[in-house]
C-alpha positions as CSV (number, residue, x, y, z in Angstrom):
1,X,17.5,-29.8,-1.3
2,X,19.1,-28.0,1.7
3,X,18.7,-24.5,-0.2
4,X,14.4,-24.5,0.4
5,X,15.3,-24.5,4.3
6,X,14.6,-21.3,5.7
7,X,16.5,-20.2,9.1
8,X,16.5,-17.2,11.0
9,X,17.4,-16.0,14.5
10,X,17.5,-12.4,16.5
11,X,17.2,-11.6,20.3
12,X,15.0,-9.3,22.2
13,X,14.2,-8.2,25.8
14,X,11.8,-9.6,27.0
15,X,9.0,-7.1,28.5
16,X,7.2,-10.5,30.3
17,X,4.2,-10.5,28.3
18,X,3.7,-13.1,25.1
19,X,6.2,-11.8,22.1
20,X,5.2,-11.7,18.3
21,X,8.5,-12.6,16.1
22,X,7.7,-10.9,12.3
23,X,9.8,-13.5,10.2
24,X,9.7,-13.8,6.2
25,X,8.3,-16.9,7.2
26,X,5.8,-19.2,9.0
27,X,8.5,-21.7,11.3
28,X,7.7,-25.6,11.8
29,X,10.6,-25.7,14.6
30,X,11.4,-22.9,17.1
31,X,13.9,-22.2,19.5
32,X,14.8,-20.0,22.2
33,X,17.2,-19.2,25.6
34,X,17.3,-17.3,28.5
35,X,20.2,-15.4,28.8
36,X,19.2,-13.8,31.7
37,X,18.3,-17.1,33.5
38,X,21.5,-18.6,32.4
39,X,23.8,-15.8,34.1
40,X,21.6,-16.1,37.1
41,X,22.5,-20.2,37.0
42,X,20.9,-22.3,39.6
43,X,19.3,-19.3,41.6
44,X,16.8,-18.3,39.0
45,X,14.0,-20.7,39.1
46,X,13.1,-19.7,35.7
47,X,12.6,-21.3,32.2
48,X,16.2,-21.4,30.6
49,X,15.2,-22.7,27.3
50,X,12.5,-24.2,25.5
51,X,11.8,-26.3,21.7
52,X,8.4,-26.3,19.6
53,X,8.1,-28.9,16.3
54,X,5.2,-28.4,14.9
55,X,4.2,-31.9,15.0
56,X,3.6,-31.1,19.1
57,X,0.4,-28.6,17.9
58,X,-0.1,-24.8,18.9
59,X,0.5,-23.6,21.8
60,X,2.8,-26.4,23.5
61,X,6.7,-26.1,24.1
62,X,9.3,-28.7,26.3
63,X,11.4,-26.7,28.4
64,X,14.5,-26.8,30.9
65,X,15.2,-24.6,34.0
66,X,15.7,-25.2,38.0
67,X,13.0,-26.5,40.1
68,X,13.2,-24.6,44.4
69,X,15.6,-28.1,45.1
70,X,17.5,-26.5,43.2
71,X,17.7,-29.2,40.5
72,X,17.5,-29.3,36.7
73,X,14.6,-30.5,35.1
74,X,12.3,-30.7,31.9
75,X,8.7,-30.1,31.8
76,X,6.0,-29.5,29.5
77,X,4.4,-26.2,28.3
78,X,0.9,-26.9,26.8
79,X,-0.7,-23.2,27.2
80,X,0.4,-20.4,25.9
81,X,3.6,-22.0,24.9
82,X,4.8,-21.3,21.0
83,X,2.3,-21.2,18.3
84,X,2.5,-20.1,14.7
85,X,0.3,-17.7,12.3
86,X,0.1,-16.2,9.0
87,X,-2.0,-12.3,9.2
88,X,-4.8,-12.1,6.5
89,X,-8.0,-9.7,6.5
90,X,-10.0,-11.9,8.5
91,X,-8.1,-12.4,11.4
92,X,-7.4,-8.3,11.6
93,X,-8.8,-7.5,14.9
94,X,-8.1,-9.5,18.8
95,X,-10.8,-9.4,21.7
96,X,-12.5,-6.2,22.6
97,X,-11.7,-5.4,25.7
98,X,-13.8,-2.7,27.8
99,X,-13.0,0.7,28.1
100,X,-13.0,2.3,31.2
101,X,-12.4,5.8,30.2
102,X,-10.1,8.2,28.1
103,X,-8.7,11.5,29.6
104,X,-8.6,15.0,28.1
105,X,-5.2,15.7,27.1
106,X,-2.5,15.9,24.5
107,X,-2.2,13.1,24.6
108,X,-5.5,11.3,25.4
109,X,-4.7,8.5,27.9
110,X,-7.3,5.3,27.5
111,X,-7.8,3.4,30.3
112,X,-8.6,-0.7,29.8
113,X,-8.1,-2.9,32.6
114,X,-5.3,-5.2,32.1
115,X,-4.9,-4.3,28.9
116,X,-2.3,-6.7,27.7
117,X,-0.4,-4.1,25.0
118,X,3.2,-2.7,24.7
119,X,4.2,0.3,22.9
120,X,4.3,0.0,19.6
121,X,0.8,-1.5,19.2
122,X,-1.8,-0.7,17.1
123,X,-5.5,-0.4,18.3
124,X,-8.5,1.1,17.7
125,X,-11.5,2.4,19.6
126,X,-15.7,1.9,19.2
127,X,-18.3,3.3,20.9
128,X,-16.9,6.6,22.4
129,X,-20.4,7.6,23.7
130,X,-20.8,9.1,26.9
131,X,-24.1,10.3,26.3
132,X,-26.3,10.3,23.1
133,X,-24.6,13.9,22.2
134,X,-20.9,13.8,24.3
135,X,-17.9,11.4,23.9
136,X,-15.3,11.2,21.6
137,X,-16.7,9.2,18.9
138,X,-14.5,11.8,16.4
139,X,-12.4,9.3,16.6
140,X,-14.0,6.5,17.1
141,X,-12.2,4.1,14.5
142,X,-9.2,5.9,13.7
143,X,-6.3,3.1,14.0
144,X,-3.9,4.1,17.2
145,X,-0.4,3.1,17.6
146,X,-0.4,3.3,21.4
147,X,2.5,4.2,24.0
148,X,2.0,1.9,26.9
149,X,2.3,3.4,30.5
150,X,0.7,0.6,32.9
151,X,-1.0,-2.4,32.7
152,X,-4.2,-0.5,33.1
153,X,-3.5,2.8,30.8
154,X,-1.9,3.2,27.4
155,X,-1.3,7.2,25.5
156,X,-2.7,7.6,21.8
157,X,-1.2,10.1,19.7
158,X,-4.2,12.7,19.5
159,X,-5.4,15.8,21.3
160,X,-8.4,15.0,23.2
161,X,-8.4,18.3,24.9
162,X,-10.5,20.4,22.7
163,X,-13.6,21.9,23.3
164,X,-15.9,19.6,21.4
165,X,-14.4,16.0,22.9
166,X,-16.2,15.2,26.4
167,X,-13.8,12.7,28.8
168,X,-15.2,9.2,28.7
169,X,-15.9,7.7,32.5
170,X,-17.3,4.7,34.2
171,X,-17.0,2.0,31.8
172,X,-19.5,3.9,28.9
173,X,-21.7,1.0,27.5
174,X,-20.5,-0.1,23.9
175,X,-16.6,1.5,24.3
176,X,-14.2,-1.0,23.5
177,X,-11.0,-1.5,22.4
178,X,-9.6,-3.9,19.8
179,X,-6.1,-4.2,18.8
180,X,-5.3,-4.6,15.3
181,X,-3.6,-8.1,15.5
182,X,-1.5,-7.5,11.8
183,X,-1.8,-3.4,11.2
184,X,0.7,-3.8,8.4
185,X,-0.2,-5.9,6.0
186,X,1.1,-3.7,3.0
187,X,3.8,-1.2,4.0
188,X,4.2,1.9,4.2
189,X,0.4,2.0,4.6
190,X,-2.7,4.4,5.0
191,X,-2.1,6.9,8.2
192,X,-4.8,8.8,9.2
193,X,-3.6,12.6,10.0
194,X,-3.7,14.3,13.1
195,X,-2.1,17.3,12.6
196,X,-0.6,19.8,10.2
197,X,1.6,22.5,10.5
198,X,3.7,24.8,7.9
199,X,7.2,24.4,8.6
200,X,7.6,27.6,6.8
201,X,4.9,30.1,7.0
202,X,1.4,30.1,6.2
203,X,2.0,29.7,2.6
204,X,3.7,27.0,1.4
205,X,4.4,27.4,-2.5
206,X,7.1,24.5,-3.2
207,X,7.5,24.7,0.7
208,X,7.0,21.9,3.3
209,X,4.4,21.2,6.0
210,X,4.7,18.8,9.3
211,X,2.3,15.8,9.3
212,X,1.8,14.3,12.1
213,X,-0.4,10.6,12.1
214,X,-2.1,8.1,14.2
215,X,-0.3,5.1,13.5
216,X,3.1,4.5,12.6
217,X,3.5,5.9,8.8
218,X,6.4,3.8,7.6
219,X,7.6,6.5,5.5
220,X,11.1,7.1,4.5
221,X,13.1,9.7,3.1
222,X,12.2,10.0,-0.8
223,X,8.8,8.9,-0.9
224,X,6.2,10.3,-3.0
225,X,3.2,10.9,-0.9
226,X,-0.9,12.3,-2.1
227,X,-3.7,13.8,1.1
228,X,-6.8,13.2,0.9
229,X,-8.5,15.6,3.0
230,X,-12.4,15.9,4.1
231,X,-13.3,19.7,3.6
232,X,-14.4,20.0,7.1
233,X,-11.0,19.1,8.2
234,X,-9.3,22.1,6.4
235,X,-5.9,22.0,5.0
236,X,-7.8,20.3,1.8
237,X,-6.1,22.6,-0.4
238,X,-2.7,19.9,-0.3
239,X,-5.6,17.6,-2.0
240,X,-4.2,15.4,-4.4
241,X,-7.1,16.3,-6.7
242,X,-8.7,18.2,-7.8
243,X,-5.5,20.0,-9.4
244,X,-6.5,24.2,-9.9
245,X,-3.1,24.5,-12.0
246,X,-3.2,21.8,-14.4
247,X,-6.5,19.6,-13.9
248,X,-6.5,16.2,-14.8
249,X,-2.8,15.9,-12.7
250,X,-2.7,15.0,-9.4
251,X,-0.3,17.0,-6.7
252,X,2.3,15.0,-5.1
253,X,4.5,15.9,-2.4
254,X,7.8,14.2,-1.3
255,X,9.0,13.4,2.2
256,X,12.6,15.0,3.2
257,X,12.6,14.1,6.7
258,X,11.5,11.7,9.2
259,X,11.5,12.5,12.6
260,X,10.3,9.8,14.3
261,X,7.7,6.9,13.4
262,X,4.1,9.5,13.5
263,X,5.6,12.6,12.0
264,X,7.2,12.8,8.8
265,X,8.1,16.5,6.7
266,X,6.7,17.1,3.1
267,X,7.5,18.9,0.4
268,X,4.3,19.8,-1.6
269,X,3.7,22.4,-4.2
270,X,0.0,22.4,-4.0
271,X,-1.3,26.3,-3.2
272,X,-0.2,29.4,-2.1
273,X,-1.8,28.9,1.2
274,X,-4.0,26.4,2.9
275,X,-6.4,27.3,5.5
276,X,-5.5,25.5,9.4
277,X,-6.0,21.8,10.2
278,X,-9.0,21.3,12.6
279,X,-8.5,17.9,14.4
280,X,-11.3,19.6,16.6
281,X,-14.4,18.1,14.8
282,X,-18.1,18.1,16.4
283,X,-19.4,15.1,18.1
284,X,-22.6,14.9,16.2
285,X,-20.4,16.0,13.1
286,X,-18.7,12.5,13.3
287,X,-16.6,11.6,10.0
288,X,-17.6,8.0,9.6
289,X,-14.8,6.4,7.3
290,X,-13.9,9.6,6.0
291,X,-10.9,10.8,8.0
292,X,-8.2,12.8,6.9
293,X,-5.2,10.6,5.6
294,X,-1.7,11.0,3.9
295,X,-0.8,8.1,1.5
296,X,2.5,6.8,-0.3
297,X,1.6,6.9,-4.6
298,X,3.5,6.9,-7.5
299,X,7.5,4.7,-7.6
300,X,10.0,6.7,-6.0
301,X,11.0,5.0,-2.9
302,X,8.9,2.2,-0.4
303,X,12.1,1.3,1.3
304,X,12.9,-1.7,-0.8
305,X,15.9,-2.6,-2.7
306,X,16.0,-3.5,-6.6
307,X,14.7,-6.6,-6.6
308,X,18.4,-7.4,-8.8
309,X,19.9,-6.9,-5.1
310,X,22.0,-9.3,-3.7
311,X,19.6,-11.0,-0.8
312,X,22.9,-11.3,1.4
313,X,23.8,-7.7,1.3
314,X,19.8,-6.5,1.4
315,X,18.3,-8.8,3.4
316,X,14.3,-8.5,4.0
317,X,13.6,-5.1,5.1
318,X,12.0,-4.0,8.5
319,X,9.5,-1.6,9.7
320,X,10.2,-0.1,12.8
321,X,6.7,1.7,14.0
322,X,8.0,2.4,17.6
323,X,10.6,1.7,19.9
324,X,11.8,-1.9,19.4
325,X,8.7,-2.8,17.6
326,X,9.8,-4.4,14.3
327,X,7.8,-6.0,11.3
328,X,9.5,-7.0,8.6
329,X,8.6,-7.5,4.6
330,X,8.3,-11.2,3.4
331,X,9.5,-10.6,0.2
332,X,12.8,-9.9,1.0
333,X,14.5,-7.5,-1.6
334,X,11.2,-5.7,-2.9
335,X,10.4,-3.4,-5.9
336,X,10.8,0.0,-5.6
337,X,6.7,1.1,-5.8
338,X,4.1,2.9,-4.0
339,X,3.8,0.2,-1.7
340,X,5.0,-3.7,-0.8
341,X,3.2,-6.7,0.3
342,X,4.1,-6.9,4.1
343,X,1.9,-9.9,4.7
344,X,2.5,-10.3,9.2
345,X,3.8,-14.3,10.0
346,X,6.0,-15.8,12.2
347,X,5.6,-17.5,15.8
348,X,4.3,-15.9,18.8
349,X,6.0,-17.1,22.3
350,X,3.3,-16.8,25.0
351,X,3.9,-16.6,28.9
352,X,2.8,-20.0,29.8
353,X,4.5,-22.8,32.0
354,X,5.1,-26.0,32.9
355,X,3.3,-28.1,35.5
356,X,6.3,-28.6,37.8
357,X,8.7,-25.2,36.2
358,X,5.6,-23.2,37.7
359,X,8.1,-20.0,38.7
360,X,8.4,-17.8,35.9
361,X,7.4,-18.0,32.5
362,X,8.3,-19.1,28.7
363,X,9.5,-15.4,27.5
364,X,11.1,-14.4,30.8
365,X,10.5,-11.7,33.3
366,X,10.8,-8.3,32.0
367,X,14.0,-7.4,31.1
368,X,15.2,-10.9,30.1
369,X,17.4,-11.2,27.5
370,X,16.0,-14.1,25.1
371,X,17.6,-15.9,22.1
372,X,16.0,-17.5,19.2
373,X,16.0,-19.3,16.2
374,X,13.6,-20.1,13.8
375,X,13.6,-22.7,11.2
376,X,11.3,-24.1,8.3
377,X,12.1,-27.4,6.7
378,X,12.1,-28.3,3.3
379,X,11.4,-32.4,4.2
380,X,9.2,-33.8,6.8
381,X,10.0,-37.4,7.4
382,X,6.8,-38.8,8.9
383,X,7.0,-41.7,11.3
């Protein structure tokens, strides 16, 4: 019955906070070394490896590494060791977290004390009040994939430095952050737009525009895409409906370029012009749930293989919002559609350690170089 095991391994570098492994699976045994310790032999005082059943319950790992002496030693991990989970709707959103203010710029820099995110995350913001009639509550809700700059302060793609967006200070009562814990449940998603620009003029007949979105997009070359557009926002004229020319049809455009993960070409034969984006909304004008967004539609092209494909040669395909951020479909080979069930499980290895390896932690300092290896088996003897 060997062939209903599940096994899968990878490596990553370690940034010294807990690490969330994507896998097309949920493990019952995890694994993982310290390369980095390793090299560095008996003068590391570090964790060098560690095991999780999960017969041991969440959160608990045994470990090896050198004690001061130095001497090699086990020890026990039992918080924030290895744990497991499996994303679903009502587990969407972690702690909120207080925010102490966001800066006027391009990009707006949030400030959250000890924030506890790396680039690549996903986040969004409530309560942007500074006063009953300033703030930035425009874009309060809007989901964030952030670029991390210190403990204390992360960037969000979006131009908070227009005129009707006042700088939040001193810890505004009711601002908070929550990251979005499994932001891609089905992939390539829902982005919400933050700008548009004609790559060719001001009219585009069968031309393209730049689109440029809050969170990671997930788009690839090929894929049919529809905007839905709040009036107020301009630009509605790349609507999907209504359709001027032939009504009752929607207009689709198709994406022929990626340039990185929040800003994606199109090629859209919707007017003969279309009247400038305004990212620059009122405070007291505040959207709601009606933000301006650019969605995948149709069956041209999600990323995924034939599901005829051979699984060796097209193994599970991965999502790569930013940097070395990488979530990965469970399905494996997929259908070719408008969009794929991405459902977000694995293992997550937090920074704890033991009660005698007290000098480092379970994922490393930042910079280590950790292997793994997941497994999930098929028969569970019990004692």
């Amino acid at each position: 019955m060997t062939e209903y095991n599940k096994m899968a391994k990878g490596r990553f570098v370690s940034t010294g906070l807990a690490k969330v492994v994507n896998l097309p699976f949920q493990p019952d045994v995890v694994e993982l070394w310290n390369y980095t310790a390793y090299a560095a032999a008996a003068t590391s005082q570090n964790i060098l490896k560690a095991y999780w059943d999960n017969q041991m319950g969440q959160g608990f790992a045994l470990i090896e590494g050198y004690n001061a002496t130095p001497a090699l030693i086990g020890d026990l991990v039992s918080v924030n060791g290895i744990s497991t989970f499996a994303g679903g709707l009502s587990l969407q959103y972690g702690a909120a977290k207080q925010i102490v203010g966001i800066t006027k710029a391009a990009a707006g820099v949030v400030s959250v004390t000890a924030h506890g995110l790396a680039s690549g995350d996903v986040v969004i913001l409530t309560g942007l009040n500074q006063s009953a009639t300033t703030g930035m509550q425009q874009i309060a809700g809007m989901p964030f994939t952030i670029t991390r700059i210190d403990a204390d302060s992360f960037s969000i793609p979006w131009n908070t430095n227009q005129s009707n967006y006042t700088a939040l200070s001193g810890s505004p009562t009711g601002a908070f952050m929550k990251k979005v814990l499994y932001p891609y449940l089905y992939a390539p998603g829902t982005s919400v737009i933050s700008a548009i620009t004609a790559t060719n003029g001001s009219t585009i007949p069968a031309g393209t525009v730049q689109v440029d979105t809050t969170s990671a997009h997930n788009f690839v070359v090929g894929q049919e895409v529809a905007f839905r557009i709040p009036t107020s926002w301009g630009s509605y004229q790349l609507n999907s409906l209504p359709n001027t020319t032939i009504p009752g049809s929607p207009v689709y455009g198709y994406v022929v370029s990626v340039t990185d993960y929040n800003t994606v070409i199109v090629q859209i034969a919707a007017a003969s012009s279309f009247t400038a984006y305004n990212s620059n909304q009122t405070f007291l004008g505040y959207p709601g749930e009606f933000f301006p967004q650019i969605v995948a539609v149709g069956d041209v092209n999600t990323g995924g293989d034939p599901i005829s494909a051979n699984s060796v040669l097209y193994p599970p395909r991965f999502i790569r919002p930013i940097g070395t951020t990488q979530v990965n479909s469970i399905n494996g080979p997929a259908i070719q559609g408008a969009f794929f069930n991405n459902t977000s499980q694995g293992f997550i290895i937090g920074a704890g350690a033991g009660a005698v390896l007290t000098t480092g932690n379970l994922v490393g300092a930042a910079e280590s170089v950790i292997y793994w290896r997941a497994y999930l088996h098929d028969i569970n003897i019990p004692s």
